[in-house]
N, C-alpha and C positions, 0 to 999 in steps of 0.2 A: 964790563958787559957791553957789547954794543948792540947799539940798539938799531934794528931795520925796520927801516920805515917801506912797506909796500903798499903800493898804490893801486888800486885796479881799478882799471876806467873800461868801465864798459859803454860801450858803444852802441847803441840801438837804431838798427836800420831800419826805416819808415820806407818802402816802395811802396809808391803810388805813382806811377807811371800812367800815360795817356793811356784811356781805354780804347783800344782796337776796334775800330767800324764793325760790325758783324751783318754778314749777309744771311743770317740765320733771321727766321719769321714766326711768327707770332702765331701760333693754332688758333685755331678757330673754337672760339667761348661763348657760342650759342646768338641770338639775331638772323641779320640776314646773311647769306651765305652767296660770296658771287667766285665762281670759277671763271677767269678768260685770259690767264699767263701762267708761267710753273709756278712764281711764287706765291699765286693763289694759291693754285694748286698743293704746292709745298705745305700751305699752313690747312687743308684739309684736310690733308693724309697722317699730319699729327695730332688730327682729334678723330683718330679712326674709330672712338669707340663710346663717340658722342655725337652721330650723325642720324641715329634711326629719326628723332624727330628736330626740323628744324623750326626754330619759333619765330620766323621773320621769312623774309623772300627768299629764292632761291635762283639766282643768274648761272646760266651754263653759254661760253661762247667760245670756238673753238674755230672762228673764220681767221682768226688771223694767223692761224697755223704757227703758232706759238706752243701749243700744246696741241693733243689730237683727240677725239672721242673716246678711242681706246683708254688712253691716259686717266680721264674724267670716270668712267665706267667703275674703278674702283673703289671711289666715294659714293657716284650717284646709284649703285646699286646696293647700298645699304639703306636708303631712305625708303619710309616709308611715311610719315605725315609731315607736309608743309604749311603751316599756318597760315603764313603770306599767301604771295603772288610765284607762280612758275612761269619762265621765261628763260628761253632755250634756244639759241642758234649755234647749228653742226653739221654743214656743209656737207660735213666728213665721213658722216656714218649715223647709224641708228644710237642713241643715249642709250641706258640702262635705267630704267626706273623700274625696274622689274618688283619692284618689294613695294611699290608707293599705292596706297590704298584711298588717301583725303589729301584733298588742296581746300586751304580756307578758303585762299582768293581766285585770284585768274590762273587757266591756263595754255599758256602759248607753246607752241614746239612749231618752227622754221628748223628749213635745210633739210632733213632727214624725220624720216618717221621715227618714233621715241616705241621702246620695249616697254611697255603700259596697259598689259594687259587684267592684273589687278585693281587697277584703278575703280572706283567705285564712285566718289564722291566728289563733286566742284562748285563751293561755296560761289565763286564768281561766273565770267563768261569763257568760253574755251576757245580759242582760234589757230584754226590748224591749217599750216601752208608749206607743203612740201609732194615733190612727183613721189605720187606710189600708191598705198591704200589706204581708205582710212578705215576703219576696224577698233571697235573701242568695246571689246565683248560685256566686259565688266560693268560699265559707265552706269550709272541709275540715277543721277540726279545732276544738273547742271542751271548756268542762268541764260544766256543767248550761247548757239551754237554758230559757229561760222567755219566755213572749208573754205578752200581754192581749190579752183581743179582745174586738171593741166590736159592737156590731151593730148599728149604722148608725141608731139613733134614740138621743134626750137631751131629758131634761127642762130642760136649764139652755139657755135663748137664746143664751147664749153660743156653746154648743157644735149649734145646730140644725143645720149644714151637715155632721156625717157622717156620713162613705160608710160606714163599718165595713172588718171584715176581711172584703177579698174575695179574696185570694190570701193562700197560707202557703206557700212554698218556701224549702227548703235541700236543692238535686238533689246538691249536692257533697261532703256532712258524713261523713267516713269515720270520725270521733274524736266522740263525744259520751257522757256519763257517764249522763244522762238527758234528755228533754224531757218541759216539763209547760205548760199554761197555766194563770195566776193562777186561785188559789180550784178550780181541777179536782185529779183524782189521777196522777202523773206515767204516763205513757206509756197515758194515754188524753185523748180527745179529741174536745168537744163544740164543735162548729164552727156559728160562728152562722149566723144565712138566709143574711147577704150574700155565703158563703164558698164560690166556688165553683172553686176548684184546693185541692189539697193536693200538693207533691211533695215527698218526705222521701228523703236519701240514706242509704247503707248505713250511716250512722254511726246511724242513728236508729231507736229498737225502738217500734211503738206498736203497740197490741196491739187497742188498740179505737177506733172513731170515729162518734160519731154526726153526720151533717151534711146536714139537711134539705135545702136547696137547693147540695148538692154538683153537681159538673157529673163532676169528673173527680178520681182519686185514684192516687198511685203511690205504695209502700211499698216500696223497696229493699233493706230490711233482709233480707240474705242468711241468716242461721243461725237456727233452730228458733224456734218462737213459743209458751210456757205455752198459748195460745188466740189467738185472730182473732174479734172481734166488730166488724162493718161494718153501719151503718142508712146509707142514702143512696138514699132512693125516686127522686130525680131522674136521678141520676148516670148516666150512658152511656157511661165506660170505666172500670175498676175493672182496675189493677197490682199484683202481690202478688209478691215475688222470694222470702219465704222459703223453704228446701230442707224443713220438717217443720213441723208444729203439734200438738204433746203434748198436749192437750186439749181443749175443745169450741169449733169452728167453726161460727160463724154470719153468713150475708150476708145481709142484705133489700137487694137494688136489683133492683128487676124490669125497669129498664129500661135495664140497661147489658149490655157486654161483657166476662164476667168473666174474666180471664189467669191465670194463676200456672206461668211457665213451667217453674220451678224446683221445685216443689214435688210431693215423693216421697212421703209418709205422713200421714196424719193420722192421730192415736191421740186418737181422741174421737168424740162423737155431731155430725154433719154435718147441717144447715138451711140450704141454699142455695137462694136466688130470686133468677134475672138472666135476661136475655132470651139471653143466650150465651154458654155455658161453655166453657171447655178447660182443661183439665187434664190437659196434654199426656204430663209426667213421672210422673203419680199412679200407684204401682202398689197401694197396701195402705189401706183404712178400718177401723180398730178401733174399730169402734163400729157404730151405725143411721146410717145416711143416706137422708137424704128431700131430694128434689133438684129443683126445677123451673127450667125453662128450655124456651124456643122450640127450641132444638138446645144438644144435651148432647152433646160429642165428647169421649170420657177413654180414650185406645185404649191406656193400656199397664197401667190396673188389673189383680192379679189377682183381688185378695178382697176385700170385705167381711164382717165380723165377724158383724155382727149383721143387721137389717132393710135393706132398699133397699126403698126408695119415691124411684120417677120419673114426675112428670108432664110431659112435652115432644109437640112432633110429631117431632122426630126424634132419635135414639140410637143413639152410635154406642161400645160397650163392647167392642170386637172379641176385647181378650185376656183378658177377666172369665170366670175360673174357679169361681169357689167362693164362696155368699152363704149367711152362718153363719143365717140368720133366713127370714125371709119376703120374697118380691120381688112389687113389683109395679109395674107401667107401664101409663101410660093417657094417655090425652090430658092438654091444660090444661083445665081447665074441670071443671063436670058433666056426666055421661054425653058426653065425646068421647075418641075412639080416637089413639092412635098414626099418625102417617101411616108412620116408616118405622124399627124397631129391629132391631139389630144386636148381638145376643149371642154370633156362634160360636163360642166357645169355651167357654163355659158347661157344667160338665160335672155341679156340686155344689151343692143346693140344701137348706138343714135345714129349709127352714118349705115354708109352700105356695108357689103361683106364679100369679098373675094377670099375664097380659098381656095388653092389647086396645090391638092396632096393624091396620092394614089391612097391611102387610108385616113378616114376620118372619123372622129369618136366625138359628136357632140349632140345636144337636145335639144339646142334651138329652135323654136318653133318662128316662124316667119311673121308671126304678125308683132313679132318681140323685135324687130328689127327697124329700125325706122328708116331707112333707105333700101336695096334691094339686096 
């Protein structure tokens, strides 16, 4: 019997071979989130469906033309809260933040106006710099606000196509600490030619606004005003909501319709020019007032302090009692008259009295006049 011997040799192959570089990236696992090359880019389009909230900062930059706003647009218009800080530069086009409701901290958008009209909330300060409008319909609560405005010419070719700032609105801002535009003094405001809305919510104090080619302006700001300084020659409606202004009031826009429906006192020297006033709730002037307008309607004054000077055709002061100073009313213009004023209640006069109206409706009696 023979006998065989088999052998089996088994062989075991161990491959481990160098592992291959890989150009593949890492998703994004929540922190702060910065887009500004594809393979950011790359690793936020792999956590597509872990973007609605980020818990950290949020960087968008798209100057180096590495990627484009378009590109970005698919991530950033899934968000909606960033706990951090927002800070955005895109040369290239408007962002997508179309869904974003609350920023914890700051927010910035440079290059291009950002699709932001959700927005609601901004735990920090907001700084906005970029040609076009700014417009923040949603906005209600913020910490400093700051613009740049541009005015729609440049010297660099690059930049020859802009518009400027032609609107500035935040109608909903009940929370602001201040607002100022770059290189200006906070809570005053020199608005370029191309600027013709301004609507500011009650969160917002501006005390002054010069704005040559204004069209229209509303100032919400409910509680008492240091002063009111307004130049807007073009303008043809002018909104004012504060209840008092503690020192000197001055409007030049001769061709709008001046409101303030809220507004009770002024303690200060009074220069207004509009084609039409009311000043519905006014009852008290501490100070001179010199006033023109086409029609002057203030029917719940009772005093003025000092001087009234009115140039209108028509006035209507029905519960105006007592003018610490000198009064006089005349037409607009040189040598023209009044067509129609309404003083009855007028009982106290310390200075003299000119009036030249073709109709006059008051009871003054002359010895209540202490000059002629």
């Amino acid at each position: 019997m023979n006998n065989s011997f088999f052998f089996v040799l088994t062989i075991t192959l161990v491959v481990s071979g160098c592992k291959k570089e890989s150009n593949s990236v890492n998703s994004y696992d929540g922190g702060n989130l910065t887009i500004s090359s594809q393979r950011s880019l790359n690793a936020a389009i792999l956590s597509n469906n872990s973007l609605n909230n980020i818990s950290g900062n949020l960087t968008v930059n798209t100057a180096s033309q590495d990627i484009t706003v378009t590109d970005v647009n698919q991530i950033t218009s899934q968000i909606k809260i960033v706990e951090g800080n927002i800070d955005i530069l895109t040369p290239d086009g408007s962002l997508d933040l179309s869904q974003l409701t609350t920023v914890g901290g700051s927010y910035t958008i440079e290059g291009s106006d950002a699709i932001d009209d959700n927005l609601a909330e901004v735990g920090g300060d907001i700084f906005l710099n970029y040609d076009g409008d700014y417009d923040m319909p949603n906005l209600t609560s913020v910490g400093n606000l700051s613009i740049t405005l541009f005015d729609g010419s440049s010297s660099s070719s690059a930049r020859k196509n802009m518009i400027g700032t032609r609107i500035i609105k935040f109608p909903r801002v009940m929370e602001c600490i201040s607002f100022a535009a770059v290189k200006q003094t906070a809570f005053k405001l020199i608005a370029p030619v191309p600027c013709k809305i301004i609507d500011m919510g009650p969160g917002i104090r501006i005390n002054s606004v010069i704005a040559p080619g204004l069209s229209s302006i509303r100032l919400s700001y409910p509680l008492p005003l240091t002063s009111l300084n307004i130049v807007a020659p073009v303008a043809k409606s002018i909104d004012i909501f504060s209840t008092a202004v503690t020192g000197p009031f001055d409007i030049l826009a001769p061709s709008s319709t001046f409101i303030a429906p809220a507004l009770k006192m002024i303690e200060g020297n009074v220069n207004l020019t509009c084609e039409t006033l009311n000043l519905a709730e006014l009852t008290t002037i501490s100070g001179n007032a010199s006033l023109t307008a086409t029609t002057i309607s203030v029917n719940n004054i009772t005093s003025v302090s000092g001087n009234l000077s009115i140039s209108s055709g028509d006035v209507s002061m029905t519960t105006l009692g007592t003018v610490g100073g000198n009064l006089t009313i005349k037409g607009i213009g040189a040598n023209t008259s009044a067509e129609s004023v309404n003083i009855e209640s007028l009982t106290n006069v310390g200075g003299e009295i000119e009036v030249d109206s073709e109709e006059v409706s008051q009871n003054l009696e002359p010895h209540n006049s202490g000059g002629n």
